[in-house]
Backbone atoms as SQL, in Angstrom:
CREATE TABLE atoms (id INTEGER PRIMARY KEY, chain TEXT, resi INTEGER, resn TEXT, atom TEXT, x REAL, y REAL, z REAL);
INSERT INTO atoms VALUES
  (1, 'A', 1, 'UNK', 'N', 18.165, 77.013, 46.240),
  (2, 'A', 1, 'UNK', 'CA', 18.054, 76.132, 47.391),
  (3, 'A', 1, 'UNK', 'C', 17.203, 74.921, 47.019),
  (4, 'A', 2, 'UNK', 'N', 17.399, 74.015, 47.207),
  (5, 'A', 2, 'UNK', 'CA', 16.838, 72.770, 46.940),
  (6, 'A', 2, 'UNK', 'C', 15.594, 72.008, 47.664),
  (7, 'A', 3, 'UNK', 'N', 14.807, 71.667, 47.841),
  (8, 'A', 3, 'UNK', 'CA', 13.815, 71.075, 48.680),
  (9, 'A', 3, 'UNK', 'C', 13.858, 70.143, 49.027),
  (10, 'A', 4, 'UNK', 'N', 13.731, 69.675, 50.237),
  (11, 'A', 4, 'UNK', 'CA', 14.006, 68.190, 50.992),
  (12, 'A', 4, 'UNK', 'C', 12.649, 67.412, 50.467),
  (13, 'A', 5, 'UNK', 'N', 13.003, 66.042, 50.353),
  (14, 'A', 5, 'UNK', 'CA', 12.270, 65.367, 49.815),
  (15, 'A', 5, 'UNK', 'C', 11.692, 64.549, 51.284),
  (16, 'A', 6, 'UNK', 'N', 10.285, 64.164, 51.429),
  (17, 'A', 6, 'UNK', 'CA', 9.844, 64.130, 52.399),
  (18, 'A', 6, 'UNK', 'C', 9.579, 62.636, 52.411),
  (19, 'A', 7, 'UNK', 'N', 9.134, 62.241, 51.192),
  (20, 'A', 7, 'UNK', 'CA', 8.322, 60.488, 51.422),
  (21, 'A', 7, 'UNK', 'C', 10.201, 60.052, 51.293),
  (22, 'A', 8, 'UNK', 'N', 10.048, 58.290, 51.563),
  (23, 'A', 8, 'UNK', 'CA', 11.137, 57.846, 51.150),
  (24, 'A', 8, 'UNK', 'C', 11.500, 57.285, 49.448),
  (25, 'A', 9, 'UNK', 'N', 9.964, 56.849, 49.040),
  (26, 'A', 9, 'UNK', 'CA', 10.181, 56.780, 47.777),
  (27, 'A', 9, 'UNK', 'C', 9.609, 57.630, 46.351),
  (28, 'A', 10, 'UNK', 'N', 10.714, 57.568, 45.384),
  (29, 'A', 10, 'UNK', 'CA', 10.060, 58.944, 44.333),
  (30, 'A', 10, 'UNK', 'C', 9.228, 58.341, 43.778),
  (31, 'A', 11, 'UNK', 'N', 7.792, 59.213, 43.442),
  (32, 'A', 11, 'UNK', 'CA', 6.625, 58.977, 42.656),
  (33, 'A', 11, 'UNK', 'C', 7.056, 58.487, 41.070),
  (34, 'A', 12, 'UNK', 'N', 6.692, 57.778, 40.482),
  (35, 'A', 12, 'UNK', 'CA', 6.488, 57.614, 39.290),
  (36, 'A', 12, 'UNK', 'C', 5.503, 58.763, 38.797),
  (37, 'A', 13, 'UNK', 'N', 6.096, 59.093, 37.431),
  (38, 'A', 13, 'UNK', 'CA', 4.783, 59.996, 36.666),
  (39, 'A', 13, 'UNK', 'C', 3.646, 59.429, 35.965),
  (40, 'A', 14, 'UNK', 'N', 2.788, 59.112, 36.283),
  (41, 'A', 14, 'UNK', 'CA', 1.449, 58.741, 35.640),
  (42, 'A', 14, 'UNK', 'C', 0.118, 59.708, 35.198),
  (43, 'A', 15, 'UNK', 'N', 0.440, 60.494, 33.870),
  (44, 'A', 15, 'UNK', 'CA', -0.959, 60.981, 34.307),
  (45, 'A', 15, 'UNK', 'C', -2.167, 61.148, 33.484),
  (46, 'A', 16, 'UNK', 'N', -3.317, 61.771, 34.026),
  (47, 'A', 16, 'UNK', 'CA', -4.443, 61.117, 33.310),
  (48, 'A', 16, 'UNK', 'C', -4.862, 59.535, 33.103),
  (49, 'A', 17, 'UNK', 'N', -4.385, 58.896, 34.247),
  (50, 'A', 17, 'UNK', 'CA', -5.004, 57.362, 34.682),
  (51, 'A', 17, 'UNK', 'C', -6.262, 57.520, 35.377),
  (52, 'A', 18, 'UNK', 'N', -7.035, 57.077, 34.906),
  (53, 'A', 18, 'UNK', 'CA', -8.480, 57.052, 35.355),
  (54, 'A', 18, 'UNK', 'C', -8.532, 55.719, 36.468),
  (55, 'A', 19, 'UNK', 'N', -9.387, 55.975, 37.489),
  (56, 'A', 19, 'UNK', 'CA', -8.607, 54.977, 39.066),
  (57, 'A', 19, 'UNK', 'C', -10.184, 55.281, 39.614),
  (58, 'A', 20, 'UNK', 'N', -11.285, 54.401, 40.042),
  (59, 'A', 20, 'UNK', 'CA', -12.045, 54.317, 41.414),
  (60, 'A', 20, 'UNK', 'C', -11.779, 54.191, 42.582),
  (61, 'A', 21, 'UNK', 'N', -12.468, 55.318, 43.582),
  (62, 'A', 21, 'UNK', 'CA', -12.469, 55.108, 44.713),
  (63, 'A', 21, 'UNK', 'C', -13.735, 54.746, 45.125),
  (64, 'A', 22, 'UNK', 'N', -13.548, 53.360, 45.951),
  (65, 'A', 22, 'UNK', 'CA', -14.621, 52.666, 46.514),
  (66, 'A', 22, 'UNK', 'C', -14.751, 52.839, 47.879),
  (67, 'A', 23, 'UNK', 'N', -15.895, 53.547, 48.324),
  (68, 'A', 23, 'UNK', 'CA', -16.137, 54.742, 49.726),
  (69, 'A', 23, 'UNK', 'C', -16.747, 53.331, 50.479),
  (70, 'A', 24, 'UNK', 'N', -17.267, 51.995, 49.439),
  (71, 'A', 24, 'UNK', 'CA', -18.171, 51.253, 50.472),
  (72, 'A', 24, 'UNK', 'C', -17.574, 49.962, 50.687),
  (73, 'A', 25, 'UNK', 'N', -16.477, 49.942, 51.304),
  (74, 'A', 25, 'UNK', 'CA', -16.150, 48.514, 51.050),
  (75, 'A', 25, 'UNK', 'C', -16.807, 47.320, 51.312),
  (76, 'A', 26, 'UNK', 'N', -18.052, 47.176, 51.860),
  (77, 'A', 26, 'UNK', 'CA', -19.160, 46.068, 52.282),
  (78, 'A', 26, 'UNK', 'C', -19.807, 45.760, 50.896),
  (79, 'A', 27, 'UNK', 'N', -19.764, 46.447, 49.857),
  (80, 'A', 27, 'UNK', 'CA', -20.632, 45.823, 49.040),
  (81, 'A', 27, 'UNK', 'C', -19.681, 46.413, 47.624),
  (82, 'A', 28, 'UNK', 'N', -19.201, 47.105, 47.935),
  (83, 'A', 28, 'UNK', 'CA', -18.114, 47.627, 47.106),
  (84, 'A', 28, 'UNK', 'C', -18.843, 48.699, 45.504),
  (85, 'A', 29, 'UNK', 'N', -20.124, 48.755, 46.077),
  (86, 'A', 29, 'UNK', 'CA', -21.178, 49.224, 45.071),
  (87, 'A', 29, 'UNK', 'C', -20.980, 51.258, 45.213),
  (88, 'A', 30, 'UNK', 'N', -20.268, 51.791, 46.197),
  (89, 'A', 30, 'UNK', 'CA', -20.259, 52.896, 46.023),
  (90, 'A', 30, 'UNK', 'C', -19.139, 53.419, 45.711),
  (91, 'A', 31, 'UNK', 'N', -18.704, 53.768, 44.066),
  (92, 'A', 31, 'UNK', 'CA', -17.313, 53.670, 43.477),
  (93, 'A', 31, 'UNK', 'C', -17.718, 55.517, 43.267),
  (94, 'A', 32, 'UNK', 'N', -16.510, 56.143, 42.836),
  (95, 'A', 32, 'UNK', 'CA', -16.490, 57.279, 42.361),
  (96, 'A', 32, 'UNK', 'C', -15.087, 57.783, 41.747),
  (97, 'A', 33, 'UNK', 'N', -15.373, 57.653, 40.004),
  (98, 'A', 33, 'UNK', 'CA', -14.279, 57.869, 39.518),
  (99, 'A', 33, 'UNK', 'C', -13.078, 59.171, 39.799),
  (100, 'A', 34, 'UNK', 'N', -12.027, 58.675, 39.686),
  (101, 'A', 34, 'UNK', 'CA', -10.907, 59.909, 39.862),
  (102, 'A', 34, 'UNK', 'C', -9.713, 59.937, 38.784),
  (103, 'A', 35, 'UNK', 'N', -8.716, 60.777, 38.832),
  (104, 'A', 35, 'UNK', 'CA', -7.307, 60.812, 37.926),
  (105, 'A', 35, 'UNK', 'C', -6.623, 60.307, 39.320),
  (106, 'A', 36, 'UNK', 'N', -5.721, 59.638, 38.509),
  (107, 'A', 36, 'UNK', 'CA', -4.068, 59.086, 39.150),
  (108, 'A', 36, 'UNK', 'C', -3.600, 60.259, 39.038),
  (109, 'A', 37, 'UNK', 'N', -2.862, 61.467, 39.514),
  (110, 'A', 37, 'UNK', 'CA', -1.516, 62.400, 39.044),
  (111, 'A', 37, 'UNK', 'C', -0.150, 61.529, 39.044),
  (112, 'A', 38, 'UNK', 'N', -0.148, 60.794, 40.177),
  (113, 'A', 38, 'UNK', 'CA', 1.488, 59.922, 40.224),
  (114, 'A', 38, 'UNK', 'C', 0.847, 59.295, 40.998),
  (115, 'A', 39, 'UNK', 'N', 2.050, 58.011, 41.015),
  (116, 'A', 39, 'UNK', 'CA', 1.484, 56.979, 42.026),
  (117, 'A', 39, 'UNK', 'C', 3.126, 56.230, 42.126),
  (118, 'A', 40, 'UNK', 'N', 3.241, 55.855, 43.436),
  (119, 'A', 40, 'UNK', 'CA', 4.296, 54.557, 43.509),
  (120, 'A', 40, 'UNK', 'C', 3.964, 53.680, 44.026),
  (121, 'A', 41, 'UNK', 'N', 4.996, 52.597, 44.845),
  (122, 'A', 41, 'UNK', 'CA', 4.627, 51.805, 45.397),
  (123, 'A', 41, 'UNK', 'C', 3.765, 51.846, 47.060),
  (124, 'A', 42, 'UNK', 'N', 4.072, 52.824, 47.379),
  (125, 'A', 42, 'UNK', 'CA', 3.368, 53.134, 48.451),
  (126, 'A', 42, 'UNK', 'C', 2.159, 54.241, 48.656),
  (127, 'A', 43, 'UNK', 'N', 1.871, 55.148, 47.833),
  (128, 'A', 43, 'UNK', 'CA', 0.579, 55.588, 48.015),
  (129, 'A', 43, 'UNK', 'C', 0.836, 56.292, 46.135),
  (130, 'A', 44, 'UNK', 'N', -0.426, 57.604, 46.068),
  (131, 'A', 44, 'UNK', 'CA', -0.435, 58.257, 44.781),
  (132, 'A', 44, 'UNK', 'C', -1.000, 59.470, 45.776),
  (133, 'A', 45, 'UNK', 'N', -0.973, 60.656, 44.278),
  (134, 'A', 45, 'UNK', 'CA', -2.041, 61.625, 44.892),
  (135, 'A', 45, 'UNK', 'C', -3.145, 61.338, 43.077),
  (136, 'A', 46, 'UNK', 'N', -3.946, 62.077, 43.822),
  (137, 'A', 46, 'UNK', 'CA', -5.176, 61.609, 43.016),
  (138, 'A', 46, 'UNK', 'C', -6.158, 63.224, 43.115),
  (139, 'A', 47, 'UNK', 'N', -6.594, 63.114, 41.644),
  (140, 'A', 47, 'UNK', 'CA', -7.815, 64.627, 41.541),
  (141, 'A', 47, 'UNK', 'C', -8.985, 63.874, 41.671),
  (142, 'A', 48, 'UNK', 'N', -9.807, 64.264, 42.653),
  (143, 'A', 48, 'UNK', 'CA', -10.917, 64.148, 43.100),
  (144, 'A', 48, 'UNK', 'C', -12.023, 65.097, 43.065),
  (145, 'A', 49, 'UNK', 'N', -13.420, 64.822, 42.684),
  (146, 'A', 49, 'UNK', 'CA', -14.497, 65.731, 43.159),
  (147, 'A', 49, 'UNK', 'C', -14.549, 66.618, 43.919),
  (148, 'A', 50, 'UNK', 'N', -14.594, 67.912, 44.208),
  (149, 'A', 50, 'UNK', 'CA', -14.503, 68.719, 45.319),
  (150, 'A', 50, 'UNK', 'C', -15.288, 68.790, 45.759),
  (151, 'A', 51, 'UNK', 'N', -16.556, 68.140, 45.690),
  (152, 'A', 51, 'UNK', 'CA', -17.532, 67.647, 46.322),
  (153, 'A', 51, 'UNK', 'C', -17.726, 66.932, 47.274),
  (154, 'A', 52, 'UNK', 'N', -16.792, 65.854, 46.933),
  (155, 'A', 52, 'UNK', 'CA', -17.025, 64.280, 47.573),
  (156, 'A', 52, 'UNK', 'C', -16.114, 64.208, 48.798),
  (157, 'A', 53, 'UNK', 'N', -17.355, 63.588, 49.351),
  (158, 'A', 53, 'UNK', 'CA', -16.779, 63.086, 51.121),
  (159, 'A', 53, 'UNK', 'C', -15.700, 61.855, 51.144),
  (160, 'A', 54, 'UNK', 'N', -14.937, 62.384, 51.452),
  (161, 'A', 54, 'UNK', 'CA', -13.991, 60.714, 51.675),
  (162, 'A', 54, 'UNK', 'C', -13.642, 60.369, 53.048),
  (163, 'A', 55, 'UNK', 'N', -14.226, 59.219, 53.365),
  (164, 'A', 55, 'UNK', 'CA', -13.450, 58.649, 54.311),
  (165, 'A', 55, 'UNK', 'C', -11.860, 58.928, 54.929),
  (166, 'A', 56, 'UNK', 'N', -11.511, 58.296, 56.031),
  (167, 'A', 56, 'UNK', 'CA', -9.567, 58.638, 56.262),
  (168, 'A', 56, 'UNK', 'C', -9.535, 57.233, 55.346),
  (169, 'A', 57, 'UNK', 'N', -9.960, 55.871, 55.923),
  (170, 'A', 57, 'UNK', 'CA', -9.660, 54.759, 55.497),
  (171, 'A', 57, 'UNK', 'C', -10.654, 54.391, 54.112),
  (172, 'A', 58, 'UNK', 'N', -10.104, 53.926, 52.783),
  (173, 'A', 58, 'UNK', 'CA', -11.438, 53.521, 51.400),
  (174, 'A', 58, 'UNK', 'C', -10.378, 52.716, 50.877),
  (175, 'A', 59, 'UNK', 'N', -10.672, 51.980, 49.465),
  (176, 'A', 59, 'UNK', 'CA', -10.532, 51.423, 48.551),
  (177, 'A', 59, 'UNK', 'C', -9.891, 52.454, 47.176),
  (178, 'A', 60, 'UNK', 'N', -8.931, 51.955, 46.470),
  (179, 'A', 60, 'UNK', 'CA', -8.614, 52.577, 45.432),
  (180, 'A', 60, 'UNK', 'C', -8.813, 51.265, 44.336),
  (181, 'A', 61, 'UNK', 'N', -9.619, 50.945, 42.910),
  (182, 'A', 61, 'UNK', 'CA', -9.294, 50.224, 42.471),
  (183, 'A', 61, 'UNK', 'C', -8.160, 51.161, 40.887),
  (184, 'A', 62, 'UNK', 'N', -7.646, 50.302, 40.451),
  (185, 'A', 62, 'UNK', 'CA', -6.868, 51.332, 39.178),
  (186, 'A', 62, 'UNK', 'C', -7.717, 50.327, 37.941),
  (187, 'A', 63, 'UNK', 'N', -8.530, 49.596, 38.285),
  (188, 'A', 63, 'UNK', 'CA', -8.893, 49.520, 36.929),
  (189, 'A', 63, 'UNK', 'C', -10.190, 48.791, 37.157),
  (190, 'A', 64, 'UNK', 'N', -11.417, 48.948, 35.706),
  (191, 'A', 64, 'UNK', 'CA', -12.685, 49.236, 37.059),
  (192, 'A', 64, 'UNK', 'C', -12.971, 47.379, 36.799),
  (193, 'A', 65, 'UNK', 'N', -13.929, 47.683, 38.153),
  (194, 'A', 65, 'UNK', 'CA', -14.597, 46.384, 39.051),
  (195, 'A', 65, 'UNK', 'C', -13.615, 45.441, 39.606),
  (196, 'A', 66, 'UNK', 'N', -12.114, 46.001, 39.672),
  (197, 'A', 66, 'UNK', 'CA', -10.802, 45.086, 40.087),
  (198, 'A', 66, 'UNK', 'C', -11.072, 45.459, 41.528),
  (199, 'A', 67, 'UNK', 'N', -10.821, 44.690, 42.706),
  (200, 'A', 67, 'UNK', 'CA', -10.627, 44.212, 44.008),
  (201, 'A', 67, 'UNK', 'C', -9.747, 45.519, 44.388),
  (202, 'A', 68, 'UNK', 'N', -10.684, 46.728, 44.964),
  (203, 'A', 68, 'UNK', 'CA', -10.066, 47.669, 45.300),
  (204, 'A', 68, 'UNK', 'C', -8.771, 47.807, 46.330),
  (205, 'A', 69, 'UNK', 'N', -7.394, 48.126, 46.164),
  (206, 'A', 69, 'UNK', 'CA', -6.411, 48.655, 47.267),
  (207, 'A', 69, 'UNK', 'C', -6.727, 49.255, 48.411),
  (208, 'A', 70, 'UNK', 'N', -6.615, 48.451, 49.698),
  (209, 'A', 70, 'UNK', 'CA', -6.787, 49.402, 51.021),
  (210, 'A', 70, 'UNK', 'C', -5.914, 50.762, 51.121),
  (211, 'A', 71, 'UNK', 'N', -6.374, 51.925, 51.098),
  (212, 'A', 71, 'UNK', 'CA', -5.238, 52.816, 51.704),
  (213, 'A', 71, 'UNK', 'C', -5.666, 53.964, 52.444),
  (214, 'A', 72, 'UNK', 'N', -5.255, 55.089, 52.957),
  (215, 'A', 72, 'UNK', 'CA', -5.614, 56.143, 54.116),
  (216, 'A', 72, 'UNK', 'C', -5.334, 57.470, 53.176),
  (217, 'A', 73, 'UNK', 'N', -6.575, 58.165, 53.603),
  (218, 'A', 73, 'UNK', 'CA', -6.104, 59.600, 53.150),
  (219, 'A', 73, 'UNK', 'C', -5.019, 60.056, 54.223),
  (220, 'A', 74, 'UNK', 'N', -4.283, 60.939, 53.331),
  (221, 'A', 74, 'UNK', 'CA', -3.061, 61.399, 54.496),
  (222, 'A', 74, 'UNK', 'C', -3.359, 63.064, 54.176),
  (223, 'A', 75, 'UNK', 'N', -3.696, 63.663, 53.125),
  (224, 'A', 75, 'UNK', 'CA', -3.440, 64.731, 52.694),
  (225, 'A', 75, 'UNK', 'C', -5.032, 65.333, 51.845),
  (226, 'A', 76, 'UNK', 'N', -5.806, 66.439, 52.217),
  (227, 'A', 76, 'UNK', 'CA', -6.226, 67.082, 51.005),
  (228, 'A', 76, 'UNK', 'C', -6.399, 68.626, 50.922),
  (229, 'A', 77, 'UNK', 'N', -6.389, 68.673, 49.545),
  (230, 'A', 77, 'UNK', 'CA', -6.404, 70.378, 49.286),
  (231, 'A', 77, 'UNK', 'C', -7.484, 70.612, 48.258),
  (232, 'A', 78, 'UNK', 'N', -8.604, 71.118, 48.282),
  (233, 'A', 78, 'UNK', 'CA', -9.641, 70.830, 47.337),
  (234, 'A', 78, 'UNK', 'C', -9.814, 69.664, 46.601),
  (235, 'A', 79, 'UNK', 'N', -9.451, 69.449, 45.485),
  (236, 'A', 79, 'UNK', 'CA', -9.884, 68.750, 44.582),
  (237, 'A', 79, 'UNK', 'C', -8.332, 67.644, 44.522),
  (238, 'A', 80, 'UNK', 'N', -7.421, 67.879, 45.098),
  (239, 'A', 80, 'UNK', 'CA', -6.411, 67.266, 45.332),
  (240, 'A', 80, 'UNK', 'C', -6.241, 66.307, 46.746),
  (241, 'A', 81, 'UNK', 'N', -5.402, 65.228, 46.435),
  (242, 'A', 81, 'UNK', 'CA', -5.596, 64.093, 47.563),
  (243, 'A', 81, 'UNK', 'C', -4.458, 63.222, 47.764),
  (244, 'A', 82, 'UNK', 'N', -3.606, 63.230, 48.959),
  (245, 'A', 82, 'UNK', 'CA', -2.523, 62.032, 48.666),
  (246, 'A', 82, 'UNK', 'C', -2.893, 60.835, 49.751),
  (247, 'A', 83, 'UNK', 'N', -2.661, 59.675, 49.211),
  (248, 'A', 83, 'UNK', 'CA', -3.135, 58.383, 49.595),
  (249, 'A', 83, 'UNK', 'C', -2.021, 58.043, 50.155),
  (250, 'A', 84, 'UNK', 'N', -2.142, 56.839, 51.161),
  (251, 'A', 84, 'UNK', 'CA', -0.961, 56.011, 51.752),
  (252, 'A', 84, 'UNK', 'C', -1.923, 54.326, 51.332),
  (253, 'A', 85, 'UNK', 'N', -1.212, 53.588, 50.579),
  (254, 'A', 85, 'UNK', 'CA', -1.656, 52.214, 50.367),
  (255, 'A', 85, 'UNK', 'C', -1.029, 51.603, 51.741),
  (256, 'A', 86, 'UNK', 'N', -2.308, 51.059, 52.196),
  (257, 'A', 86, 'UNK', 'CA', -2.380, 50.210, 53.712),
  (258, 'A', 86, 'UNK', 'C', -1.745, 48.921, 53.441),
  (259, 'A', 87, 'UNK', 'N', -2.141, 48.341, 52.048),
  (260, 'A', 87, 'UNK', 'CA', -1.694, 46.539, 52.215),
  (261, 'A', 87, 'UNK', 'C', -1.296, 46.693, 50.715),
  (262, 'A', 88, 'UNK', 'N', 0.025, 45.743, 50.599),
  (263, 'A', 88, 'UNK', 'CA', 1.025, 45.558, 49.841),
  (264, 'A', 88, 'UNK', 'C', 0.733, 44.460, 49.017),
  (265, 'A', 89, 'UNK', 'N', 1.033, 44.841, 47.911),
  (266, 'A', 89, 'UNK', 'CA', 0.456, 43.437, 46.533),
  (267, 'A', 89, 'UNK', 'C', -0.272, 44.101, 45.713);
């Protein structure tokens, strides 16, 4: 039996991309590194700290001190996380 595919677009495979999440967007000084697992044009999921508090709404930058991506947590499972990118570009 096959599994319905839920987003509209398929993930690209990316992995082991090293990506900041920036928790502070006012000063943009509170970054905390993560892995890319996949990513497309509209969100990724990402391995995260199982520690760390995240916001619904943060910053993703993919490469460091670059002008972090707005996007929303939609999803987490421990140390696992899927993003929705808010603004396009």
């Amino acid at each position: 039996m096959r599994v319905k595919q839920k987003r509209a677009i398929r993930r690209m495979r990316r992995r082991h991309q090293r990506a900041w999440l920036v928790l502070d967007q006012v000063d943009g000084r509170s970054r905390s590194e993560c892995e890319v697992m996949d990513i497309s044009s509209d969100g990724a999921r990402l391995v995260i700290a199982s520690s760390l508090s995240v916001p619904k709404r943060f910053g993703v930058a993919l490469v460091p001190n670059a002008t972090p991506k707005e996007c929303e947590r939609v999803w987490r499972n421990g140390e696992m996380m899927g993003i929705r990118f808010t603004e396009q570009g």
